[in-house]
C-alpha positions as CSV (number, residue, x, y, z in Angstrom):
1,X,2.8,-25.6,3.0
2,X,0.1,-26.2,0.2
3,X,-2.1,-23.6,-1.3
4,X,-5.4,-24.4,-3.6
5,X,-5.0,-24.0,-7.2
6,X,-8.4,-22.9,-9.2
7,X,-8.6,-22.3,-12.7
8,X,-10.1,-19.4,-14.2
9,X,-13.9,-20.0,-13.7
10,X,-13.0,-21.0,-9.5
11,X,-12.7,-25.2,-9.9
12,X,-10.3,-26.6,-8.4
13,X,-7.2,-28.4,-10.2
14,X,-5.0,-29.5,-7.9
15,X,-2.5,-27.7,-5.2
16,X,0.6,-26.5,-5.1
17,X,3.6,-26.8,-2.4
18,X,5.1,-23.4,-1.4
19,X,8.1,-22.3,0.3
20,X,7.2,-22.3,3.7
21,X,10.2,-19.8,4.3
22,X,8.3,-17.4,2.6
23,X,4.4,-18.7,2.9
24,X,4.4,-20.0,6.6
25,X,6.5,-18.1,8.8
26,X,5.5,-16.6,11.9
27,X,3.4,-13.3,12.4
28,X,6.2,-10.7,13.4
29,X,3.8,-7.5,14.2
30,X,6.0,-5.5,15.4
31,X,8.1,-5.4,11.9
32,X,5.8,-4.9,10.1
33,X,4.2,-1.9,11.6
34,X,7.9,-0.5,11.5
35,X,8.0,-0.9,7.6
36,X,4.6,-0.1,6.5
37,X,5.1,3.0,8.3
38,X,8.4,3.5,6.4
39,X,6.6,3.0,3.0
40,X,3.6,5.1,4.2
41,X,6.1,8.2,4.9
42,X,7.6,7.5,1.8
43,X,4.4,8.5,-0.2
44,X,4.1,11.9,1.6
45,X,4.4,14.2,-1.4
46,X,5.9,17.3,1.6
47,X,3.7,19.7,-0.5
48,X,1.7,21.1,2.5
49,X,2.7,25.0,3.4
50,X,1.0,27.5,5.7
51,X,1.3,31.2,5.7
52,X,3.8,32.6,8.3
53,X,3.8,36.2,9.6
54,X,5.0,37.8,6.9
55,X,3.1,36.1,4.4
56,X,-0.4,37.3,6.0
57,X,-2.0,40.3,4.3
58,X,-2.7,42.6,7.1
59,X,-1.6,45.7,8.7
60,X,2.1,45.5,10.2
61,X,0.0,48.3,12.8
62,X,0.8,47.6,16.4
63,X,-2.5,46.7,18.5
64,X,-2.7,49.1,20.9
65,X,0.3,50.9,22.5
66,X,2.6,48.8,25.0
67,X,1.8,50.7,28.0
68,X,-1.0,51.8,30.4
69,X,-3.7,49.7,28.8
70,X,-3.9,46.5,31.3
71,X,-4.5,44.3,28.7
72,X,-1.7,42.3,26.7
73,X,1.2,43.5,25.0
74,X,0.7,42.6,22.0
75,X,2.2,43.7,18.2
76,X,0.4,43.6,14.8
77,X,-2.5,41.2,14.0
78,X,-0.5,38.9,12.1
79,X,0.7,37.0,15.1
80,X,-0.5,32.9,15.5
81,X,-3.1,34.1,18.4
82,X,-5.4,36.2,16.3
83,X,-8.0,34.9,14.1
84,X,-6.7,35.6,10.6
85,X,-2.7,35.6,11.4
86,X,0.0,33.2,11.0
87,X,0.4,29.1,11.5
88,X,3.0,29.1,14.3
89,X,5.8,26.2,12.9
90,X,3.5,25.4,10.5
91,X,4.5,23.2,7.4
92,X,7.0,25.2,4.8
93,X,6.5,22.7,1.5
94,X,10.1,22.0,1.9
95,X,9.5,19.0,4.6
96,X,11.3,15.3,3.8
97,X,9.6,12.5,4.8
98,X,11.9,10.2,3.1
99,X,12.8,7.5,5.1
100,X,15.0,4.2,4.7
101,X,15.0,0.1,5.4
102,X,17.2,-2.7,4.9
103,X,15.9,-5.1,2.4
104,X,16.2,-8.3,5.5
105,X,13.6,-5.9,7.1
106,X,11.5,-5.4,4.3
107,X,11.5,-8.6,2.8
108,X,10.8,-10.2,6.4
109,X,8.0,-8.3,6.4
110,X,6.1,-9.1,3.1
111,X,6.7,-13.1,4.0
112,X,5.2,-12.5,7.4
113,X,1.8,-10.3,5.8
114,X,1.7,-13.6,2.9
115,X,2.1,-16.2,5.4
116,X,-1.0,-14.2,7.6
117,X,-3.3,-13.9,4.3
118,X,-2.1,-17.6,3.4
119,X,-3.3,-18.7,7.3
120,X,-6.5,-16.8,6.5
121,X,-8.0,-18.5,3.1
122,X,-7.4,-14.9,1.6
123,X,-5.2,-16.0,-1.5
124,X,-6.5,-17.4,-4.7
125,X,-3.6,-19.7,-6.9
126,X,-5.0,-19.9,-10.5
127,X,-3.6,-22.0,-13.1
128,X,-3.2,-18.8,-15.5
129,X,-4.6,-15.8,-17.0
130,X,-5.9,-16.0,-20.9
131,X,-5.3,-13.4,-23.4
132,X,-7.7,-10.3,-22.6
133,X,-7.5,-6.8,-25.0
134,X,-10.3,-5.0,-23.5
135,X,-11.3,-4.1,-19.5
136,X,-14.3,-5.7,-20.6
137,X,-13.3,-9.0,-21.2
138,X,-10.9,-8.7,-18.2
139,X,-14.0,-8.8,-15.7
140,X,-15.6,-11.5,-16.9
141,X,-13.1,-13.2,-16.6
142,X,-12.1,-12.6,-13.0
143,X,-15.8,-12.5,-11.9
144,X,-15.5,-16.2,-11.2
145,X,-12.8,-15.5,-8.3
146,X,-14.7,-12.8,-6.9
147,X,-16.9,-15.2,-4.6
148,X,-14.1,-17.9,-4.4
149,X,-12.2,-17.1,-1.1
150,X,-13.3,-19.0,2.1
151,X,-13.6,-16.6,5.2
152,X,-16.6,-15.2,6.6
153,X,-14.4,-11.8,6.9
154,X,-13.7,-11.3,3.3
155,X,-16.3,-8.8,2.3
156,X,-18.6,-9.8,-1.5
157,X,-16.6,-6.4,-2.8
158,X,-13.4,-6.4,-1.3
159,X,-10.3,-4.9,-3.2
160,X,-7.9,-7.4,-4.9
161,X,-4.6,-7.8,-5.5
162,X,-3.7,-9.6,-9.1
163,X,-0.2,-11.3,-9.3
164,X,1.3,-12.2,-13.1
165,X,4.5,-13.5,-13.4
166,X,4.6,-11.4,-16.9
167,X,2.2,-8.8,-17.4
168,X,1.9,-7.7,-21.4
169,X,0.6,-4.4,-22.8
170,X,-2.7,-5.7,-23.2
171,X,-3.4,-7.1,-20.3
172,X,-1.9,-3.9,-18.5
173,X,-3.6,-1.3,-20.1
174,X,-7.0,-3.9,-19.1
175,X,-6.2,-3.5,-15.8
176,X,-5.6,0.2,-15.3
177,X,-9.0,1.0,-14.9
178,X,-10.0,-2.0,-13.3
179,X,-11.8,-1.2,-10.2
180,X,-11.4,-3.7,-7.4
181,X,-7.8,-4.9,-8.9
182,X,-4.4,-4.0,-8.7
183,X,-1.9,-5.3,-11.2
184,X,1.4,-6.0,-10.2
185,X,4.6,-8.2,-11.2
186,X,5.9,-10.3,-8.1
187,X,9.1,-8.4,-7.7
188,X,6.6,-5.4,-7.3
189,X,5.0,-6.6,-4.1
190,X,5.7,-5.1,-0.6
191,X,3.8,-5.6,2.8
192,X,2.0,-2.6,1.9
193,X,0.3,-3.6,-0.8
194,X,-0.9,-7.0,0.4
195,X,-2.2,-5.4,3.5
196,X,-4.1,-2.4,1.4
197,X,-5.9,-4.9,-0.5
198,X,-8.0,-8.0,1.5
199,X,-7.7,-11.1,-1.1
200,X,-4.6,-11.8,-3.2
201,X,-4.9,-13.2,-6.0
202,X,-1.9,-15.0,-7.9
203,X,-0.7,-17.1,-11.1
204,X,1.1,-20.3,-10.3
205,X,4.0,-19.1,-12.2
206,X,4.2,-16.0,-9.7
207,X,3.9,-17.5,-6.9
208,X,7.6,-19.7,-7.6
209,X,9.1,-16.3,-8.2
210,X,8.4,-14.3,-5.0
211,X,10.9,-14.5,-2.4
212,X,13.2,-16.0,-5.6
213,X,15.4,-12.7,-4.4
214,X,16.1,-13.4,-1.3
215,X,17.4,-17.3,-2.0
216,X,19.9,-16.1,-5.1
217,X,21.6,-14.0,-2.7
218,X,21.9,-16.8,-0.1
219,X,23.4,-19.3,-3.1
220,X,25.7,-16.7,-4.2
């Protein structure tokens, strides 16, 4: 598979031949719904807790005595029915949501999400990225790339994701504030990420070094 490759102000320079193991494979849905749901429950913080019955300020006073009435039978006002009482198996803030995946399952899922955005015109290849040292400088110089994604579903303002093989301080502490862009490292990227963010946009050097993983382990 071939992918455009822009330089910094959107011409094009040429293309470059990917790995279609990891850029053209096919779309396996059902894999990854099973992941992104894994890393989604793995950012639950578990911090959510609701009073029980002893934690509600009211009196412990029974209702109304447990006989004769015709009503009910009923005990204090701190019971889930009444307005004002307890959460009946409500959260306790000591939940885990922590859940696990193989790495075949996750990394079969982030070459089936880049093979879908690749399909789509949604990724951006650019030669490199110059020296920046303010957020400033930064956005001018991704404006370019901003309206350089064929699609007629990309929106003008869409988030986007920035790929560089090697990230210095500079260019990090650029891109913290950034709004719009995500900086990450290749060995960073999941499925969830790609997916959360609508245009993907890479360095040439980056692009040989995702799914690198996954081969060493076969040649070893």
């Amino acid at each position: 598979m071939k992918l455009q490759v822009v330089d910094i102000k959107g011409k094009k320079t040429g293309v470059i031949t990917v790995d279609d193991t990891v850029w053209g494979v096919k779309a396996k849905p059902a894999l990854v719904s099973q992941v992104i749901r894994v890393y989604r429950s793995n950012l639950r913080h578990g911090s959510a807790w609701s009073k029980n019955r002893s934690d509600v300020n009211r009196t412990g006073r029974k209702m109304w005595k447990q006989k004769g009435t015709g009503r009910a039978r009923h005990g204090d006002r701190t019971a889930p029915q009444f307005v004002g009482g307890a959460k009946a198996h409500g959260p306790t803030g000591q939940e885990n949501y922590k859940l696990r995946i193989n790495q075949k399952m996750r990394r079969g899922a982030l070459r089936s999400v880049l093979s879908d955005v690749a399909r789509g015109g949604r990724v951006i290849v650019i030669d490199s990225l110059p020296e920046v040292k303010k957020t400033r400088e930064l956005v001018k110089v991704l404006a370019p790339l901003r309206s350089n994604l064929r699609g007629a579903k990309v929106r003008p303002c869409a988030a986007a994701l920035l790929v560089v093989d090697k990230p210095n301080e500079n260019l990090v502490l650029a891109g913290r504030n950034l709004n719009g862009f995500t900086l990450v490292r290749p060995e960073e990227l999941n499925a969830l990420m790609v997916l959360e963010n609508e245009r993907l946009v890479i360095t040439k050097a980056a692009v040989k070094l995702i799914g690198i993983e996954g081969r060493r382990k076969k040649e070893l």
